[in-house]
C-alpha positions as CSV (number, residue, x, y, z in Angstrom):
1,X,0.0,0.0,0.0
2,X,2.9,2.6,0.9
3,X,4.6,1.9,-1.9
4,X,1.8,2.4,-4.8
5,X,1.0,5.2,-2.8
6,X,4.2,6.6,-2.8
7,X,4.4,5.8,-7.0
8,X,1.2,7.9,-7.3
9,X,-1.0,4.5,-8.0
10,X,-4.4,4.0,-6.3
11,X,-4.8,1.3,-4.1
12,X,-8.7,0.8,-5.6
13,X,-11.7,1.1,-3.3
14,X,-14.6,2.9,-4.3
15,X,-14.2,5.5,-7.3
16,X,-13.8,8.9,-6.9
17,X,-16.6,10.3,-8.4
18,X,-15.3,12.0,-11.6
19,X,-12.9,9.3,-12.0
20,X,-13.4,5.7,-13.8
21,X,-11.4,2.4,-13.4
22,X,-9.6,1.3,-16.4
23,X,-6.8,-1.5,-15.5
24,X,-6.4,-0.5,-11.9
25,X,-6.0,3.1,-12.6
26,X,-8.1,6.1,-12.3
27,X,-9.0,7.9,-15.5
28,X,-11.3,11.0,-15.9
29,X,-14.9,10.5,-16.4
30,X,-15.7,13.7,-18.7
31,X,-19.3,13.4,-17.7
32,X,-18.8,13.3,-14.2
33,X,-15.6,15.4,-14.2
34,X,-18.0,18.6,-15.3
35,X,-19.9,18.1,-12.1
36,X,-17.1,18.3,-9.7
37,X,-15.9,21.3,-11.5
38,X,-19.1,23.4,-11.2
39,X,-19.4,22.1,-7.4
40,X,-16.1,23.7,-6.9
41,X,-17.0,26.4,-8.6
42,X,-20.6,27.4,-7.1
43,X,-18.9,26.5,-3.2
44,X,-16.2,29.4,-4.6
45,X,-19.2,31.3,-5.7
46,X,-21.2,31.4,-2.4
47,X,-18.7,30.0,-0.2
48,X,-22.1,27.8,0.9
49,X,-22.4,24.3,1.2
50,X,-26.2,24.2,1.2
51,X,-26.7,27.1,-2.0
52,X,-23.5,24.3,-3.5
53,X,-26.3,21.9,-2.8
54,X,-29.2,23.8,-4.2
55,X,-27.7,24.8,-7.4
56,X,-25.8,21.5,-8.5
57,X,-29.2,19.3,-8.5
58,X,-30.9,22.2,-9.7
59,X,-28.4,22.0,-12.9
60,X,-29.4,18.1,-13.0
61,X,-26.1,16.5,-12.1
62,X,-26.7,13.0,-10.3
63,X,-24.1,11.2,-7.6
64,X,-22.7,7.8,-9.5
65,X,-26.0,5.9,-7.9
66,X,-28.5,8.3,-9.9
67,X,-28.9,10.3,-6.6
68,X,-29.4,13.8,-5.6
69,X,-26.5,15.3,-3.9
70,X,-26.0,16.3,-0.1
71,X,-24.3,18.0,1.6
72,X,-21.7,15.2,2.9
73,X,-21.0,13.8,-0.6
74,X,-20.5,17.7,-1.7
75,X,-17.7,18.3,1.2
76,X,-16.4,14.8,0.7
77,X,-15.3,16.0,-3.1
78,X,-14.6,19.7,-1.9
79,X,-11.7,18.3,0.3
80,X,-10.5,15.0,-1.7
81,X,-6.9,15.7,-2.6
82,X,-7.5,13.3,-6.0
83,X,-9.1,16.1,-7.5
84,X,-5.8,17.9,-7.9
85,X,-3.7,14.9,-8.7
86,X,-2.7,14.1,-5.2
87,X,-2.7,10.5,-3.8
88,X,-3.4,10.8,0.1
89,X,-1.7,8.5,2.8
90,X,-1.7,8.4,6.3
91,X,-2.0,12.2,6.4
92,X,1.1,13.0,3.5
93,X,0.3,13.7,0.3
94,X,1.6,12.0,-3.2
95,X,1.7,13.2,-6.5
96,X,-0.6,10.5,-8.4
97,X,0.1,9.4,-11.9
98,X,-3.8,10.2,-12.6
99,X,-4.5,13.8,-14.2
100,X,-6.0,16.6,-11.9
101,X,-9.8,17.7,-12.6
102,X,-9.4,20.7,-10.7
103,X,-5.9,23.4,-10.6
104,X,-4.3,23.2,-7.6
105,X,-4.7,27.0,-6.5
106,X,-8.6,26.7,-6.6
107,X,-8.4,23.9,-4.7
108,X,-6.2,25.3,-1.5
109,X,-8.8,28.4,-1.8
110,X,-11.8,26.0,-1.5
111,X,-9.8,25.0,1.8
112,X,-9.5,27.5,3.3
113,X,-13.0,28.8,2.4
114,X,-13.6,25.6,4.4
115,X,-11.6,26.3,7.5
116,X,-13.9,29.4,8.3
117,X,-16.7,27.5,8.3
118,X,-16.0,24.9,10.1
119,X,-16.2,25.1,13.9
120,X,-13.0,23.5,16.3
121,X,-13.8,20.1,17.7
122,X,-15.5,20.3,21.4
123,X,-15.9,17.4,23.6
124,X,-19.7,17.6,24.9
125,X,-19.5,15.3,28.3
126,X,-23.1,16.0,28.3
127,X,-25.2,12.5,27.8
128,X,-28.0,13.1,25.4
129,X,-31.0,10.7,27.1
130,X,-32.4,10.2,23.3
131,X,-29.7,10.0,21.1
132,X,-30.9,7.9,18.2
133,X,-34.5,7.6,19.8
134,X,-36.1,10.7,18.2
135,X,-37.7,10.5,14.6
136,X,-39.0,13.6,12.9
137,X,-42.5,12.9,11.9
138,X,-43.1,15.4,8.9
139,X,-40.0,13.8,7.1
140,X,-38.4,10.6,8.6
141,X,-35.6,11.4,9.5
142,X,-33.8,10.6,12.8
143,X,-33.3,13.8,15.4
144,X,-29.3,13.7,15.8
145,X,-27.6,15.3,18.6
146,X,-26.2,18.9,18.4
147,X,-25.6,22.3,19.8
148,X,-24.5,25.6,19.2
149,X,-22.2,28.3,21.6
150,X,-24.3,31.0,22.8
151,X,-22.1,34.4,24.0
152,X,-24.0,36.4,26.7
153,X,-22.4,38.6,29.6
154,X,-21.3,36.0,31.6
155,X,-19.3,33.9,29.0
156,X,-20.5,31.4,26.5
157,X,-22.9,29.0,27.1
158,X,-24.1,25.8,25.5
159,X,-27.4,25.4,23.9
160,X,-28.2,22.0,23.7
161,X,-30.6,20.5,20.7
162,X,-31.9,17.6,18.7
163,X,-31.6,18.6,14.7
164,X,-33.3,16.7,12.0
165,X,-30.8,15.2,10.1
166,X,-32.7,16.6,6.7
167,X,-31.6,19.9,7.4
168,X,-28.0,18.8,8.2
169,X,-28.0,16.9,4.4
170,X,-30.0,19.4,2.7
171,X,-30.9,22.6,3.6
172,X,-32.6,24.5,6.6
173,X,-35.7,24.8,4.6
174,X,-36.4,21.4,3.7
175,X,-38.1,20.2,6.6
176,X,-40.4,22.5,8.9
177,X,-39.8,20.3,12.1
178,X,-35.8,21.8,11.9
179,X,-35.0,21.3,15.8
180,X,-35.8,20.5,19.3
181,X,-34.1,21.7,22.3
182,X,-32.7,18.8,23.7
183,X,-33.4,19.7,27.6
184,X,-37.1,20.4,27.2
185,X,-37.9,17.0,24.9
186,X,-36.0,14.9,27.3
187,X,-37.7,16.8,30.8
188,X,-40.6,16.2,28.7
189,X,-40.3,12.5,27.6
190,X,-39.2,11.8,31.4
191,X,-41.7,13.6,33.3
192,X,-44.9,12.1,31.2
193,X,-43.4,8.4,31.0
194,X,-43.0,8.9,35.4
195,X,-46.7,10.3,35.4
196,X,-48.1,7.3,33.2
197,X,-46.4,4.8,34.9
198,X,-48.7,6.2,38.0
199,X,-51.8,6.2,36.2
200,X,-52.9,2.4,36.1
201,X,-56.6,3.2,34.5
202,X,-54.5,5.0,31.5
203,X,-52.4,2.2,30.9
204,X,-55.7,-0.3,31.4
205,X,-57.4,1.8,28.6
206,X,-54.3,1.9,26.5
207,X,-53.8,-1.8,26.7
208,X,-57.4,-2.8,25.5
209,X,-56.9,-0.4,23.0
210,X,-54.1,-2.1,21.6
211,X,-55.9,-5.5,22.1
212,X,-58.7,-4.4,19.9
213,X,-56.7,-3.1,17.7
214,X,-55.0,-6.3,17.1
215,X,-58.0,-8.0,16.5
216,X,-59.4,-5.7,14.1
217,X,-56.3,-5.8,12.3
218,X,-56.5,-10.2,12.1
219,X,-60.4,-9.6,11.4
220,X,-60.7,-10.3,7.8
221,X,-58.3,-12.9,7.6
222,X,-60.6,-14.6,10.4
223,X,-63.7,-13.9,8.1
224,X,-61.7,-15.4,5.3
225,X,-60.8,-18.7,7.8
226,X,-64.7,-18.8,8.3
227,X,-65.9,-18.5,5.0
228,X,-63.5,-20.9,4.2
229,X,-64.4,-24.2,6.3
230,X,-68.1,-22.9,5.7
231,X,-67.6,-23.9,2.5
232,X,-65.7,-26.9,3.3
233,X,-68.4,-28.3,5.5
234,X,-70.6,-27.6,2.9
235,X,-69.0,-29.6,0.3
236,X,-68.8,-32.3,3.2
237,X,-72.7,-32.5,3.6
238,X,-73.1,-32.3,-0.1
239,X,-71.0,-35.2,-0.6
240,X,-72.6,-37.0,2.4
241,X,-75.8,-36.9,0.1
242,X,-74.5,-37.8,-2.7
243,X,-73.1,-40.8,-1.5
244,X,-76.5,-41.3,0.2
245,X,-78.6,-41.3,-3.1
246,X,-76.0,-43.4,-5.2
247,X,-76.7,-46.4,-2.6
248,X,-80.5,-45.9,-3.6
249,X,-80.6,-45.1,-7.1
250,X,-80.5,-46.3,-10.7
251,X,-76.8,-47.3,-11.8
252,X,-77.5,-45.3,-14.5
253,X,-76.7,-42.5,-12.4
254,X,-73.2,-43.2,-11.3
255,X,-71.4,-41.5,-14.0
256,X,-73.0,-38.2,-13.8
257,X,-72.7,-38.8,-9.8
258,X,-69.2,-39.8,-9.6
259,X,-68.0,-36.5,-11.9
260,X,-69.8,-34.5,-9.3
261,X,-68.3,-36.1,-6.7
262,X,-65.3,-35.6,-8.4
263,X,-65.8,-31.6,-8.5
264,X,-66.6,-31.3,-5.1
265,X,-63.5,-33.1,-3.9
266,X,-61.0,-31.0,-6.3
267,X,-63.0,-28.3,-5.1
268,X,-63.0,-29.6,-1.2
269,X,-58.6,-30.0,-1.8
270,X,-58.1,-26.6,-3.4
271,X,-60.5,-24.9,-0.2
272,X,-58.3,-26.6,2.4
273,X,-54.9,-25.3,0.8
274,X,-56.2,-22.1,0.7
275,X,-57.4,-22.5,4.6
276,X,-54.6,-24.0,5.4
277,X,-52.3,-20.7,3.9
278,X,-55.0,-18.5,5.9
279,X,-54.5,-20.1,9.6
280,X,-50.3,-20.1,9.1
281,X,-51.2,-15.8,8.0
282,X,-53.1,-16.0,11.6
283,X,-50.6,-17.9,13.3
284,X,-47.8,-15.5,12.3
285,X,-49.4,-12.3,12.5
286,X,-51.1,-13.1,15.9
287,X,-49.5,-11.8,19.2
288,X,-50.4,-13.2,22.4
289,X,-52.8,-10.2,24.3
290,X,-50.9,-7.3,26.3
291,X,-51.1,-6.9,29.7
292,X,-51.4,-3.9,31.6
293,X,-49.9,-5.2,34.6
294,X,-47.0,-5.8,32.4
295,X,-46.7,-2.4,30.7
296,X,-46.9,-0.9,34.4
297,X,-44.1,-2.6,35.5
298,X,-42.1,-2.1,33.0
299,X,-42.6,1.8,33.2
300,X,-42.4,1.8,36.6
301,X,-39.2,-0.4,37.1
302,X,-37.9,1.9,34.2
303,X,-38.6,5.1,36.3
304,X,-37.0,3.5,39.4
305,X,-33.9,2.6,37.4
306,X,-33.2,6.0,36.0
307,X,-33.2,7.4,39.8
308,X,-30.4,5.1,40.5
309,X,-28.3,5.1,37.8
310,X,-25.1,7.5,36.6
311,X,-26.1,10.5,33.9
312,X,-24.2,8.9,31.4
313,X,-25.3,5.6,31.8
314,X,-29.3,7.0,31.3
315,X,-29.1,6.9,27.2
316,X,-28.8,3.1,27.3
317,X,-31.8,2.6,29.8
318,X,-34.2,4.5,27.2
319,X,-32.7,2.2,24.6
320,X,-33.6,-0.4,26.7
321,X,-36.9,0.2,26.8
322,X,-37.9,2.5,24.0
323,X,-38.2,1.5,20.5
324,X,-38.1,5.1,19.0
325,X,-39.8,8.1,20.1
326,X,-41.7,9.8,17.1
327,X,-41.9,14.0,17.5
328,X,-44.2,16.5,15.5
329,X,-45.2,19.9,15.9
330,X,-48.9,18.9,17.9
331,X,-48.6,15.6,19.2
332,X,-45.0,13.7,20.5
333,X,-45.6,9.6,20.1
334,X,-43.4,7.0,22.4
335,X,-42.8,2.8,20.7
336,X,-42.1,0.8,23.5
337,X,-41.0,-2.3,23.9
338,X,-43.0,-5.0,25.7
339,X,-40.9,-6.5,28.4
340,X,-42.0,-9.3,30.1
341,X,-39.3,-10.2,32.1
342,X,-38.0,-6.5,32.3
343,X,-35.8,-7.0,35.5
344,X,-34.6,-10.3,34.5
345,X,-33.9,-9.0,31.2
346,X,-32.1,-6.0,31.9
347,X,-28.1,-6.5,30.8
348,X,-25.5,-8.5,33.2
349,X,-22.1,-7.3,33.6
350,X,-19.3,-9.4,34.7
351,X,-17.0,-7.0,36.7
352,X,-13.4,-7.9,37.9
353,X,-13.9,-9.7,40.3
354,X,-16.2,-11.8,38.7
355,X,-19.5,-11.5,40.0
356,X,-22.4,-9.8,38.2
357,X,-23.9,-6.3,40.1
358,X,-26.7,-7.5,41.9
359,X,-29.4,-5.7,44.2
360,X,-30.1,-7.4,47.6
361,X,-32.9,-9.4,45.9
362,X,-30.7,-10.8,43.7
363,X,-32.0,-8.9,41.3
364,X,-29.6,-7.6,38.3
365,X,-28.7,-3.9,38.2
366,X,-27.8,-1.6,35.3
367,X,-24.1,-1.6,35.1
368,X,-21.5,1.4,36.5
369,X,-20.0,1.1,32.8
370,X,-22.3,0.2,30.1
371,X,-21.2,-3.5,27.8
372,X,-20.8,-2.2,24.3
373,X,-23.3,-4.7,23.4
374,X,-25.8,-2.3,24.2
375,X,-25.1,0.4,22.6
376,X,-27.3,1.8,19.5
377,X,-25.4,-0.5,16.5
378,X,-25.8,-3.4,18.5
379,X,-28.9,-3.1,20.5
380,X,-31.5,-4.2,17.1
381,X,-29.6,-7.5,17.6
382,X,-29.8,-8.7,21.0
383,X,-33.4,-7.1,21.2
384,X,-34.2,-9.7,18.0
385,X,-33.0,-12.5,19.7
386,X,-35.2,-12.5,22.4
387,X,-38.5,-13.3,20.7
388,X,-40.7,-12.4,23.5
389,X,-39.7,-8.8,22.8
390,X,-43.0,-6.8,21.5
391,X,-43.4,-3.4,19.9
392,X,-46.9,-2.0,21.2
393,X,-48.5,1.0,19.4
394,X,-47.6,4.5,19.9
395,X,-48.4,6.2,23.1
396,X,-49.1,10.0,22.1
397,X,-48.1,12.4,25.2
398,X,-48.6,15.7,24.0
């Protein structure tokens, strides 16, 4: 790798857009080559990478997969040392043996039109409760983590805020929703789930709500299974009488009896295949019935838990419990998870010395330092290998 590197050769990967592969080395795609130059030219324009944005897909220019452009793939080329003929390597730079799309000078002034914009690296120790939780309901898109540096008399302070990632891509104007401070949502989120998990006739009325709903939803397929073995009984009797009158009557008969008999039993096997397909559509859409009692404890062992625990360790308990939380400008919906074992099932942690963390009861705890297992990449995983895991229907708290 050094060494092809240090000849100016590419070590292959994914193609730099404006580039093509011919025999392991980069050549320029004409086509695509015009498209970097006019992004660098429109960022040296308005010095913007959302008007950058704007204008290139406004001119009809398409990323390599036929996609609109964002505003990550647009920095990623406006700092790619390839444009200029440079081969990049553990921070150095090599002159590559590929030709440059863009001169060298415009490309250093891009830079440091991109210094000034881009804000200095700060460590946030703050833990954000619903980082990867929050889903913008106008557009989709998940609510990241962010903040901005407020400057009043007493020195700059922190402002502290859930962004929808559309805005961050695109532009501020492309989804309404924009932001949430993050301290209200998460005061909010907390102080509702505590006041539900007191409120047993809420959770009984949510409960039977979701019951109904379930059954409502397997209805027709039931009225399907019904009308099905209606029909099959039918057949049944029919044949029953058949059978019946060809002991009594003329032999005559048979033929014209046995090809209805026949009908009825192509008709009877084609009826049961179909009934048959209808109960496994019941069997795998059907969910055993919520219970309240359940959902209580869950929210109230939840509650208890987040008293107990460190700051930074709070994020993972809302994973825990909390599918995704879904917010919109008049009405904030909550996805949780049905636990029915929520204590038993709450994550072990072997410490030093060997022994899990457990309460007096026996009971597990949350650990001092979370297992990486937990965290948000991992956490669809071991959630989807315990089975018993349910998603109930949205609780709306606004």
């Amino acid at each position: 790798m050094q060494q092809r590197r240090e000849k100016g050769l590419w070590n292959g990967g994914l193609v730099p857009y404006g580039y093509k592969n011919v025999d392991k080395k980069l050549e320029i795609d004409e086509k695509d080559a015009e498209g970097v130059k006019k992004i660098f030219q429109i960022f040296l324009e308005t010095q913007s990478l959302a008007e950058t944005r704007r204008r290139i897909n406004q001119l009809g220019y398409k990323t390599r997969k036929g996609n609109i452009f964002c505003k990550g793939s647009i920095d990623n080329i406006l700092r790619n040392p390839i444009y200029i003929g440079k081969i990049e390597h553990k921070g150095k730079l090599f002159d590559g043996i590929h030709k440059a799309i863009i001169p060298e000078a415009m490309f250093l002034k891009v830079q440091s039109l991109r210094r000034i914009q881009i804000r200095p690296e700060t460590k946030i120790k703050r833990p954000f409760l619903l980082r990867g939780l929050l889903k913008c309901q106008e557009c989709g898109s998940v609510m990241t983590p962010s903040y901005t540096l407020k400057q009043e008399k007493k020195g700059r302070r922190y402002i502290y805020y859930y962004r929808c990632t559309k805005t961050c891509k695109h532009d501020w104007q492309s989804c309404s929703i924009k932001y949430v401070n993050a301290n209200r949502i998460e005061e909010f989120i907390t102080k509702k789930l505590t006041n539900i998990s007191k409120d047993e006739s809420t959770i009984e009325k949510l409960v039977r709500r979701i019951n109904q709903d379930e059954e409502q939803r397997l209805s027709p397929l039931r009225e399907k299974e019904k009308h099905l073995q209606a029909r099959i009984d039918e057949i049944d009797c029919k044949v029953k009488k058949l059978v019946s009158f060809l002991s009594e009557s003329d032999d005559r008969l048979f033929p014209t009896v046995k090809k209805e008999l026949s009908g009825l039993e192509q008709e009877k096997k084609i009826l049961e295949f179909d009934l048959e397909g209808v109960r496994l559509s019941i069997q795998k859409e059907s969910k055993e019935k919520f219970e309240a009692k359940i959902v209580l404890e869950n929210l109230r062992n939840f509650i208890d838990r987040l008293q107990e625990i460190k700051d930074e360790e709070k994020p993972y308990l809302f994973q825990y419990l909390i599918k995704d939380i879904i917010y919109g400008k008049d009405e904030i919906g909550v996805n949780l998870f049905y636990l029915p074992n929520f204590r038993a099932n709450l994550p072990k942690h072997r410490q030093s010395g060997g022994t899990a963390r457990v309460t007096a009861g026996g009971e597990p705890v949350l650990p001092s330092f979370v297992p990486s297992y937990i965290g948000l990449k991992n956490r669809s995983r071991w959630l989807h290998n315990q089975n018993r895991f349910k998603l109930s229907p949205l609780f709306y708290l606004a």
